[in-house]
VMD Tcl script that builds the backbone (N, CA, C; Angstrom):
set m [mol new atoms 357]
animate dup $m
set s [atomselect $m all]
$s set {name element resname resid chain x y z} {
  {N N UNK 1 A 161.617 -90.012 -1.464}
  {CA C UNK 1 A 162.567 -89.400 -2.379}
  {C C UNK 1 A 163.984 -89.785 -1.957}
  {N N UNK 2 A 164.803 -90.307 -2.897}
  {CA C UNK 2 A 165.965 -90.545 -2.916}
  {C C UNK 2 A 166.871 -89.364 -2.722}
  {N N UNK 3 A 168.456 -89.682 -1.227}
  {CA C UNK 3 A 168.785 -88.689 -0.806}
  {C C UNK 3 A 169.623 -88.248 -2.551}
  {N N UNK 4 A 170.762 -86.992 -2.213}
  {CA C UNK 4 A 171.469 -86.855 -2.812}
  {C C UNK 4 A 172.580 -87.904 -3.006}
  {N N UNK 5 A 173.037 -88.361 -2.125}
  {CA C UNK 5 A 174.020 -89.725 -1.795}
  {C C UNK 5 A 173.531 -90.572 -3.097}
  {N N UNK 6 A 172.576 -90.881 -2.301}
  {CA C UNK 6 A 171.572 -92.403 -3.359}
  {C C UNK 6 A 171.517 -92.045 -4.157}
  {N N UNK 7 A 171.356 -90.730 -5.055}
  {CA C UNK 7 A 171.498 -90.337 -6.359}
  {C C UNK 7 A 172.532 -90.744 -6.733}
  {N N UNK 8 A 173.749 -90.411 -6.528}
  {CA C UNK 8 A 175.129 -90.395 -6.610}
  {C C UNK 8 A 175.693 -91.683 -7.070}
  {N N UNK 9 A 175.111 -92.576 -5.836}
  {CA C UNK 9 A 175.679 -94.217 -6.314}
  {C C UNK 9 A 174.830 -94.656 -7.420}
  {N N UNK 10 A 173.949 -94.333 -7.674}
  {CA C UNK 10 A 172.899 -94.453 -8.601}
  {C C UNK 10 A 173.303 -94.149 -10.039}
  {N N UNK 11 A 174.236 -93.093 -10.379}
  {CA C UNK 11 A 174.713 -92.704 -11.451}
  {C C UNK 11 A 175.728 -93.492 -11.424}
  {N N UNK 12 A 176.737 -93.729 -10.331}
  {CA C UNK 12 A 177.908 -94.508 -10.092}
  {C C UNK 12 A 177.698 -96.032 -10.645}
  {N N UNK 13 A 176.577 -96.435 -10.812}
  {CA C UNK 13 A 176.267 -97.545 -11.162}
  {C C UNK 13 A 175.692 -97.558 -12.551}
  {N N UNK 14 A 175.082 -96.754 -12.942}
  {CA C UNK 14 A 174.688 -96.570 -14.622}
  {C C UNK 14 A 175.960 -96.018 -15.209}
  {N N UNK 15 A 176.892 -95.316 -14.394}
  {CA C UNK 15 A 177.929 -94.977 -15.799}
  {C C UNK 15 A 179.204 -95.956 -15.560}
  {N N UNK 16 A 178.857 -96.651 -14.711}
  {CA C UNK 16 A 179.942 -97.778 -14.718}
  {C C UNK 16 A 181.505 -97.932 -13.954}
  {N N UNK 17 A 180.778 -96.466 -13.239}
  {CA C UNK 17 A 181.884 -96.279 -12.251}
  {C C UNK 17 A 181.893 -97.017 -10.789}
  {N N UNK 18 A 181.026 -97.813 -10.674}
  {CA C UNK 18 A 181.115 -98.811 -9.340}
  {C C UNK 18 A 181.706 -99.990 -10.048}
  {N N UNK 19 A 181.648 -100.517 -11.095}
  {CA C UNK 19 A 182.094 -101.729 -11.454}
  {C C UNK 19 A 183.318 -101.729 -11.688}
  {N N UNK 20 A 183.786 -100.271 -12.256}
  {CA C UNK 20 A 185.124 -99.999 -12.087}
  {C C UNK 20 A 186.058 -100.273 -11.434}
  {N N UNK 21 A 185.132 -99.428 -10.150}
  {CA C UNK 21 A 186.182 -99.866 -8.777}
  {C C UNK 21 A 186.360 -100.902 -8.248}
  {N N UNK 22 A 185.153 -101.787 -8.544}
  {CA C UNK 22 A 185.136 -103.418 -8.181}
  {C C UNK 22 A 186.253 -104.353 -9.011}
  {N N UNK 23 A 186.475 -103.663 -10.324}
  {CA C UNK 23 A 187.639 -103.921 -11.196}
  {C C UNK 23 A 188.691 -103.978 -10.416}
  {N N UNK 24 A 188.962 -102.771 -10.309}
  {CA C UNK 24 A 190.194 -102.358 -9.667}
  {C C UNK 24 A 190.903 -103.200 -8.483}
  {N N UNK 25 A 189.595 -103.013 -7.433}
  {CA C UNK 25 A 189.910 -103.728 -6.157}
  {C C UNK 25 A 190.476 -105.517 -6.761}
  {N N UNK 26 A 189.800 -106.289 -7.444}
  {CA C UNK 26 A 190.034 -107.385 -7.605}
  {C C UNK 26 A 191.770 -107.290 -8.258}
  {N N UNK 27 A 191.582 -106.372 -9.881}
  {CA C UNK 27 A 192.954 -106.200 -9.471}
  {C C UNK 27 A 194.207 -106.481 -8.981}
  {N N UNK 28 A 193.762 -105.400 -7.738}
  {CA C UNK 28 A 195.056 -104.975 -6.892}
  {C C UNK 28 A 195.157 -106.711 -6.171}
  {N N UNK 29 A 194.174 -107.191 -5.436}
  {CA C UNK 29 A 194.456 -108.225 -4.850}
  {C C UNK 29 A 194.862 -109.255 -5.699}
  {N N UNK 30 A 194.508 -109.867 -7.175}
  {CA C UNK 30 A 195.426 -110.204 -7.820}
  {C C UNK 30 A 197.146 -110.090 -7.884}
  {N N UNK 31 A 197.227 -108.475 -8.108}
  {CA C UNK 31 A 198.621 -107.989 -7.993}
  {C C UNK 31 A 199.044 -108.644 -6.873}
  {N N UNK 32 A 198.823 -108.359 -5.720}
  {CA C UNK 32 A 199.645 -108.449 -4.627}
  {C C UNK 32 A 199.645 -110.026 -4.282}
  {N N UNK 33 A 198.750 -110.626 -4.867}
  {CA C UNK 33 A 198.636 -112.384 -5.142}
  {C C UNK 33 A 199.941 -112.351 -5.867}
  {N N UNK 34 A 199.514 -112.308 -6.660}
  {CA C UNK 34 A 201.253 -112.282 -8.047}
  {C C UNK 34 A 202.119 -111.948 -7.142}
  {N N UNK 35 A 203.064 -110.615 -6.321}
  {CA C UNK 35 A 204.311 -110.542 -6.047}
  {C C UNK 35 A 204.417 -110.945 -4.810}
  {N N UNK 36 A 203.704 -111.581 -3.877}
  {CA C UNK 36 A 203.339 -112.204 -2.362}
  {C C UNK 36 A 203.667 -113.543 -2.495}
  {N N UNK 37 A 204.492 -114.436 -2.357}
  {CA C UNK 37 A 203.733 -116.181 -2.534}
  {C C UNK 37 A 203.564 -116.256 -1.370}
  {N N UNK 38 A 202.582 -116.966 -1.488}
  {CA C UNK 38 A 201.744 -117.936 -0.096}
  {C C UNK 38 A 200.558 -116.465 0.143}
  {N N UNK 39 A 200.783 -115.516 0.148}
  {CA C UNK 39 A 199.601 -114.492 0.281}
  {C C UNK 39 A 198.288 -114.783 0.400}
  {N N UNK 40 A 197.153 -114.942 1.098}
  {CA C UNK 40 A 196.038 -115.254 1.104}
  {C C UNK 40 A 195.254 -113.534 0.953}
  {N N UNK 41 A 194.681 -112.867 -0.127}
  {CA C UNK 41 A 194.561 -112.039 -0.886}
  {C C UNK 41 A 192.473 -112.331 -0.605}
  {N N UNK 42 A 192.149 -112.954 -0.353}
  {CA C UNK 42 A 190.706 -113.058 -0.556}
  {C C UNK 42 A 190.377 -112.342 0.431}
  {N N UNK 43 A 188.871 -111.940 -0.237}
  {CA C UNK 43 A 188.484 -110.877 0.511}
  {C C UNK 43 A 186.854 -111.616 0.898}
  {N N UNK 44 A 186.259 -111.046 1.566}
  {CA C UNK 44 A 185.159 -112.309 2.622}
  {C C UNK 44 A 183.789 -110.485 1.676}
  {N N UNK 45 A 182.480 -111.003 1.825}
  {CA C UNK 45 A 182.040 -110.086 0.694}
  {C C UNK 45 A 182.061 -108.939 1.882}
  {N N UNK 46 A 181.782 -109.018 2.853}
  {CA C UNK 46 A 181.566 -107.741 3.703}
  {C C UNK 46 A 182.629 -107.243 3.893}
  {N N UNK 47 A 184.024 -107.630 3.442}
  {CA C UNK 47 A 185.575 -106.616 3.359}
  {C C UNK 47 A 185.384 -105.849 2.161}
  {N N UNK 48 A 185.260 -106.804 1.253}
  {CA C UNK 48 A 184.796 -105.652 -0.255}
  {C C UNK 48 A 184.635 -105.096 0.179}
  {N N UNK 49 A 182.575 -104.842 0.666}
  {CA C UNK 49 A 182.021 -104.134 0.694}
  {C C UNK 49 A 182.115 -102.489 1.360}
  {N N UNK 50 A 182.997 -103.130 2.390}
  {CA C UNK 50 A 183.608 -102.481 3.651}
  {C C UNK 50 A 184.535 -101.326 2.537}
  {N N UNK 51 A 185.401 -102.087 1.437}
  {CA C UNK 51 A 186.553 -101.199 0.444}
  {C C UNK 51 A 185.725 -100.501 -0.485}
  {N N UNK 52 A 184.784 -100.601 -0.637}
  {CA C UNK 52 A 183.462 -100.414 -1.210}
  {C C UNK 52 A 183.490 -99.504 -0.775}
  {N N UNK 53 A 182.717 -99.166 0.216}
  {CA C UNK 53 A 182.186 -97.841 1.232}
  {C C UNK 53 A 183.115 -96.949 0.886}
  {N N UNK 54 A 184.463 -97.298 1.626}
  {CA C UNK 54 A 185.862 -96.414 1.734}
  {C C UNK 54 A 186.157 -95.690 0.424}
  {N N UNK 55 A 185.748 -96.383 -0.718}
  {CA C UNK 55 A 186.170 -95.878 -2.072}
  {C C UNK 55 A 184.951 -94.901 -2.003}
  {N N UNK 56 A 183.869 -94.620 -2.098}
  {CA C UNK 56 A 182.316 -94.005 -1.925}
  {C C UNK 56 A 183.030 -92.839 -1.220}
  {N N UNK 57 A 183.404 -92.994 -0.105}
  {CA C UNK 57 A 183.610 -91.975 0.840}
  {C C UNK 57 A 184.655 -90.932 0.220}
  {N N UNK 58 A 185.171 -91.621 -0.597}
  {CA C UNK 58 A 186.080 -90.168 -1.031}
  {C C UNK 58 A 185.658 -90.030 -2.322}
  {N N UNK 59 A 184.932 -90.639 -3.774}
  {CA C UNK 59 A 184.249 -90.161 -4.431}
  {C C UNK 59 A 183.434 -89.228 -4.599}
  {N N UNK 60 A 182.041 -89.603 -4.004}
  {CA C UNK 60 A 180.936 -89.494 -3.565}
  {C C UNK 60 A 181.078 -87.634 -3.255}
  {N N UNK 61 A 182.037 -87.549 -2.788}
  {CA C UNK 61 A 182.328 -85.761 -2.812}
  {C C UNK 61 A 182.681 -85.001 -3.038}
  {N N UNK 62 A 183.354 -85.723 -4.747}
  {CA C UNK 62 A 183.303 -84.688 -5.689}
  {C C UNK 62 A 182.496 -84.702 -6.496}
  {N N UNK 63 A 181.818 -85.845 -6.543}
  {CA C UNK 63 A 179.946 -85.431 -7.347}
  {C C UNK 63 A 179.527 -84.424 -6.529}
  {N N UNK 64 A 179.336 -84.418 -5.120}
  {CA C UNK 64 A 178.810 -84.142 -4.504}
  {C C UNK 64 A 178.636 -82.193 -4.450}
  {N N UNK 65 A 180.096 -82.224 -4.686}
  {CA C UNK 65 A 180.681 -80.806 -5.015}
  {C C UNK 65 A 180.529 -80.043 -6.039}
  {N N UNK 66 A 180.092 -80.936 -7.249}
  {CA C UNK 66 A 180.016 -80.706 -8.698}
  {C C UNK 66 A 178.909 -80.438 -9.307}
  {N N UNK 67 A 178.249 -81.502 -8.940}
  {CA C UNK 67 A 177.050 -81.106 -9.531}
  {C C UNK 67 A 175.752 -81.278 -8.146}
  {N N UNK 68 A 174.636 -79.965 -8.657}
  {CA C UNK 68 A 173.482 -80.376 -8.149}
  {C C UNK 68 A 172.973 -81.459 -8.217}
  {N N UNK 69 A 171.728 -81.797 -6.635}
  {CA C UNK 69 A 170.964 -83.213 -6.665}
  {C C UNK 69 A 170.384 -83.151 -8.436}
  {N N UNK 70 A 169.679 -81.749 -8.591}
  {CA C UNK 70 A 168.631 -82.060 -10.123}
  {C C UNK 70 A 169.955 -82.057 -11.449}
  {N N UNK 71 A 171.044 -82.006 -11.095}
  {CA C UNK 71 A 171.628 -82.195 -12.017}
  {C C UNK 71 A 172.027 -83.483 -12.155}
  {N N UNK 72 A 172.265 -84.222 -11.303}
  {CA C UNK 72 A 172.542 -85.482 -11.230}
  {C C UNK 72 A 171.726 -86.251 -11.800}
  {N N UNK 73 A 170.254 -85.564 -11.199}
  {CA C UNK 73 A 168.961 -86.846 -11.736}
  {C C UNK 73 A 168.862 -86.703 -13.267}
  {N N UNK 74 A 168.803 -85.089 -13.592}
  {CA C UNK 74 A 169.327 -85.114 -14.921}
  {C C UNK 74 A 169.877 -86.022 -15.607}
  {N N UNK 75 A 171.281 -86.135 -15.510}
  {CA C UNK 75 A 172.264 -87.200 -15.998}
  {C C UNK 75 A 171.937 -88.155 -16.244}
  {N N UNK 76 A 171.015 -88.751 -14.860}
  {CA C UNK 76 A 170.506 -90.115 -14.546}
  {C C UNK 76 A 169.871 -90.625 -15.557}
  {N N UNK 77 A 168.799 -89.093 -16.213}
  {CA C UNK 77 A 167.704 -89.761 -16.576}
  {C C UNK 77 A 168.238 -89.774 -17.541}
  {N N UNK 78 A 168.932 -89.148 -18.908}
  {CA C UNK 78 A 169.775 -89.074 -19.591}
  {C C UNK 78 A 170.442 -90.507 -20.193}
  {N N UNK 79 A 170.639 -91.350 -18.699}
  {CA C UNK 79 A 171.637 -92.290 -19.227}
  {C C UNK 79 A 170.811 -93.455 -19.232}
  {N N UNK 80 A 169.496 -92.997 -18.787}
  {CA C UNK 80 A 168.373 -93.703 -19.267}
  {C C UNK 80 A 167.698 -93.891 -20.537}
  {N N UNK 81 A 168.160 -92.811 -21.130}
  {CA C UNK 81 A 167.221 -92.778 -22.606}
  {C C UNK 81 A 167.911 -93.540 -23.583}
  {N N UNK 82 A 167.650 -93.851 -24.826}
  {CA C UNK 82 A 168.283 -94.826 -25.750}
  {C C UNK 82 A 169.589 -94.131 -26.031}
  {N N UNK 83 A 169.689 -92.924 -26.477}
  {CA C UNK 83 A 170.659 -92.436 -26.464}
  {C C UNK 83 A 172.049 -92.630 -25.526}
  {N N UNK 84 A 170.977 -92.460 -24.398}
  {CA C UNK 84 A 172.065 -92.213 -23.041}
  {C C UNK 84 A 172.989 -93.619 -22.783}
  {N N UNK 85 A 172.266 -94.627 -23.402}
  {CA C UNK 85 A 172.787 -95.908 -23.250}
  {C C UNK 85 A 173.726 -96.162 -24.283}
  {N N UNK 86 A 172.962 -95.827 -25.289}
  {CA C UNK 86 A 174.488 -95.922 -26.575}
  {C C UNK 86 A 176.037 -95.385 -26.016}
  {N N UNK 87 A 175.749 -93.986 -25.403}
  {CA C UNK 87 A 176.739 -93.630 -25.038}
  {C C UNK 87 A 177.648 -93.999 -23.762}
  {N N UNK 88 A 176.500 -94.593 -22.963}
  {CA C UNK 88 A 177.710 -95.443 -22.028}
  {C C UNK 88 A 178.321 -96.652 -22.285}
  {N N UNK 89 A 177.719 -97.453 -23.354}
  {CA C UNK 89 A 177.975 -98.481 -24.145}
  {C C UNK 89 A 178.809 -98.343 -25.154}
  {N N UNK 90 A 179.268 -96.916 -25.626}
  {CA C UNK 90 A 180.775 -96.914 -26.392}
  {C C UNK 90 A 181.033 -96.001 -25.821}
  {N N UNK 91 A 181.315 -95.107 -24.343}
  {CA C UNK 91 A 182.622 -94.465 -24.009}
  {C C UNK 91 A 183.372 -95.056 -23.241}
  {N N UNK 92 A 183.399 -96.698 -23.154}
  {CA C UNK 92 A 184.964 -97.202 -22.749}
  {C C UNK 92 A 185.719 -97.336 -23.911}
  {N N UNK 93 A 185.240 -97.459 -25.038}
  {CA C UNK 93 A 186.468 -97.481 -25.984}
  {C C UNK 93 A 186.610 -96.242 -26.838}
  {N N UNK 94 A 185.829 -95.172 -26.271}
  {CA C UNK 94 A 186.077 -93.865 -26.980}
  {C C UNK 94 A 187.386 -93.629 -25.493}
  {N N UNK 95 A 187.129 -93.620 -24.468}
  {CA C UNK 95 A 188.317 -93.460 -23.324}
  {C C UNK 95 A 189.590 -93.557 -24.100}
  {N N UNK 96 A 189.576 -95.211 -24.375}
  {CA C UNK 96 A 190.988 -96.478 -24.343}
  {C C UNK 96 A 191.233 -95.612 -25.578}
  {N N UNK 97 A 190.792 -94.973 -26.499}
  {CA C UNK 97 A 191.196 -94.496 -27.861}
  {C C UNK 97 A 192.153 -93.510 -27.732}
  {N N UNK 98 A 191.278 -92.685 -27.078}
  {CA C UNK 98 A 191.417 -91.212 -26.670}
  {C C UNK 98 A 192.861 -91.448 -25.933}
  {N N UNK 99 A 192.861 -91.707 -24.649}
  {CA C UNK 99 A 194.151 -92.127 -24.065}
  {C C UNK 99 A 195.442 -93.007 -25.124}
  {N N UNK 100 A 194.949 -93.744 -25.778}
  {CA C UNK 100 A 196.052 -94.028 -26.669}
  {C C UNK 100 A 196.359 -93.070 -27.351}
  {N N UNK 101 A 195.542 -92.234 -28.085}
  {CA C UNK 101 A 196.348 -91.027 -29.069}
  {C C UNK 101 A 197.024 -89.879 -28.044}
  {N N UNK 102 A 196.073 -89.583 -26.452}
  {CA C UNK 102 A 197.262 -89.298 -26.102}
  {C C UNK 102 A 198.436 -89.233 -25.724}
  {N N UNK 103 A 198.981 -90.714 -25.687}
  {CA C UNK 103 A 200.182 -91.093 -24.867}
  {C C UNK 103 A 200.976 -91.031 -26.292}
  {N N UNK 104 A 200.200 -91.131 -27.762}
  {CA C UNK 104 A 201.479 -91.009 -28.792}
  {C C UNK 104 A 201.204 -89.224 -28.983}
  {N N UNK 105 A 200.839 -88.188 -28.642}
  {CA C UNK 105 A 200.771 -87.325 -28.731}
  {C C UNK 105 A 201.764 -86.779 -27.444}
  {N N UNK 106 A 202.161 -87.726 -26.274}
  {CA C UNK 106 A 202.838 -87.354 -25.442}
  {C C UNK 106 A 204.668 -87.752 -25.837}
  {N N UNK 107 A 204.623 -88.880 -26.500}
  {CA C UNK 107 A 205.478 -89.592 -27.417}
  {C C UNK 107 A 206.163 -88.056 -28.393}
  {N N UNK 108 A 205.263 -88.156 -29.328}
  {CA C UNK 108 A 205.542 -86.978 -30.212}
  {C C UNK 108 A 206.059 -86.009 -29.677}
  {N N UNK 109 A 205.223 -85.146 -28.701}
  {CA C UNK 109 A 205.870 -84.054 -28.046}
  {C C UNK 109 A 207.527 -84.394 -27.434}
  {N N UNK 110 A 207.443 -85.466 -26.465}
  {CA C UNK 110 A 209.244 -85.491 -26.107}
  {C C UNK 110 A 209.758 -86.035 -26.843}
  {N N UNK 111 A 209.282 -86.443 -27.913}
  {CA C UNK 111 A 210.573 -86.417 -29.018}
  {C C UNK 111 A 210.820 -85.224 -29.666}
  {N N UNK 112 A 210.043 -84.426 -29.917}
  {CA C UNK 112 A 210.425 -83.107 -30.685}
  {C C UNK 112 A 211.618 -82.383 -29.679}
  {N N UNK 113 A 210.847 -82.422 -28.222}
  {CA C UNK 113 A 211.847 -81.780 -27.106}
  {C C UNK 113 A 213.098 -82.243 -27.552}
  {N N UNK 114 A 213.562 -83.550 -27.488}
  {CA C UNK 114 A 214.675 -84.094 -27.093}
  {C C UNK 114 A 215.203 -84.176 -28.250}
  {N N UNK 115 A 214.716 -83.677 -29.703}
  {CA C UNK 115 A 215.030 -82.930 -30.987}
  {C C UNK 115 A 215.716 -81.728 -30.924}
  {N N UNK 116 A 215.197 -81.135 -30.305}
  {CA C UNK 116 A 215.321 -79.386 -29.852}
  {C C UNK 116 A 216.161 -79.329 -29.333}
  {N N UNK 117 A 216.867 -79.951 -28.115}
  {CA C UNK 117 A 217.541 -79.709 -27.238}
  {C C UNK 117 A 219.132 -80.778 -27.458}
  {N N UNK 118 A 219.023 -81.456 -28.289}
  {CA C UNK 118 A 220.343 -82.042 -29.099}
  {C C UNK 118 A 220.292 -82.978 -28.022}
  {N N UNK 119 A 219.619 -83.764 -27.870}
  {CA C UNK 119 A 219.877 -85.373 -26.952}
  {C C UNK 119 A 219.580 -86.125 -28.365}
}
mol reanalyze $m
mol bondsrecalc $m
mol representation Tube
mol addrep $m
C-alpha cells in the first residue's frame, strides 16, 4: 500500500501540479539566462531533481494538512474517471479565464475607487 506521501505526488502528477513546477523551474533559469550574460543556467537532471524534492517538501504539507490519505485516493480516483479527465483537461483554461476576469474586475474596482475619491 502506497504511503500517504506517494499518494500526494501521485495526485501532484494527475492534476498537473508537478509539471507545473517543472514549468516554472525551467522558467526561472531561462529568466536569469535572459538578465545574466555569460550565465551558465543548466541544470545536470539530479539538480532538478534535487529542486524537485525541495519544491515537494514544502507542498506536500499542505495536502498533507488538508486532506485525508482516503480523501486524496478519492480525488485520485476521480481524476481517473472520464469525467475526472475532462476536467483536468479544461481547468487550465477555466484558471487563465477566471484570472483574466479577475484582474479586469480588479481594474474595475480601482477605477471606481479612484472615481470616488477625485484622482
Amino acid at each position: 500500500m502506497a504511503s500517504k506521501t506517494d499518494n500526494i505526488k501521485k495526485l501532484l502528477d494527475l492534476n498537473g501540479g508537478r509539471s507545473s513546477y517543472e514549468h516554472s523551474i525551467i522558467q526561472t533559469i531561462e529568466a536569469i539566462n535572459h538578465l545574466i550574460p555569460n550565465f551558465n543556467g543548466e541544470l545536470k537532471e539530479e539538480d532538478f531533481n534535487e529542486i524537485m524534492d525541495d519544491i515537494y517538501k514544502t507542498i506536500i504539507p499542505i495536502y498533507d494538512e488538508s486532506f485525508t490519505n482516503d480523501e486524496i485516493l478519492g480525488i485520485i480516483e476521480f481524476f481517473q474517471t472520464d469525467v475526472g479527465k475532462v476536467y483536468l483537461a479544461k481547468m487550465g483554461r477555466v484558471a487563465m479565464g477566471s484570472m483574466q476576469i479577475g484582474k479586469k474586475h480588479g481594474e474595475l474596482i480601482y477605477n471606481k475607487l479612484m472615481e470616488k475619491s477625485g484622482k
